[in-house]
C-alpha positions, 0 to 999 in steps of 0.5 A: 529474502522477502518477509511478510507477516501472518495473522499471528504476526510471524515473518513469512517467507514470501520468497518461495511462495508461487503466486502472492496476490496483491492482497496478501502484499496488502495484509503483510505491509499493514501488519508491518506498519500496525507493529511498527505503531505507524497509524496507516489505513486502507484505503478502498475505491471501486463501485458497487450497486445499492438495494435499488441496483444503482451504481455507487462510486467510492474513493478516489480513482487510483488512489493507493492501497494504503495511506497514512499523515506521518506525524512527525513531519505531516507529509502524506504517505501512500503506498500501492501494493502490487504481487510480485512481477506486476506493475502500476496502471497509468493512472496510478503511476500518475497518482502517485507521480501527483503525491510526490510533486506535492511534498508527499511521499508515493510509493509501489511495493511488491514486499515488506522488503521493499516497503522497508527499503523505499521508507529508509530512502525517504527518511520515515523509518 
């Protein structure tokens, strides 16, 4: 069963519900690490136009949701949140990929499940 968390910091069923958008996987695995008293951040990238309609560009290009320095070992940690069923871009599957060559850890969760499983794999939880 895959288990989110509300605003209130409940489990919620995610299994059952249709639809999960990315950004509810997002807000659950942050709530998740927040309890867990892991100092991760979201970490935003994208465009938008200033009051005088240029294009202003801010974090790296496919970079990962949510990002963190374990404080036990300084290795960097990066996590890409995705609903159920979707999968990595290129450049973000290569983002990642560049993390991992570099002593980080870089994963793709669909769940706090998964979050779990692939951090127990890597040793952090």
């Amino acid at each position: 069963m895959s288990v989110g968390y509300s605003r209130k910091k409940r489990p919620v069923n995610r299994d059952s519900a249709p639809g999960v958008r990315e950004s509810e996987v997002v807000n659950a695995v942050l709530q998740f690490l927040f309890i867990h008293k892991i100092p991760a951040w979201r970490q935003n990238s994208g465009a938008l136009k200033n009051e005088k309609g240029h294009l202003v560009r801010f974090g790296r290009k496919d970079s990962a949701d949510i990002t963190w320095i374990d404080p036990k070992t300084g290795r960097r940690i990066e996590i890409e949140c995705k609903a159920p069923g979707k999968s990595l871009r290129e450049g973000q599957r290569q983002f990642l990929d560049l993390i991992n060559r570099c002593f980080g850890i870089g994963i793709c969760v669909h769940s706090v499940d998964e979050l779990v499983a692939q951090l127990k794999e890597a040793g952090v939880l």
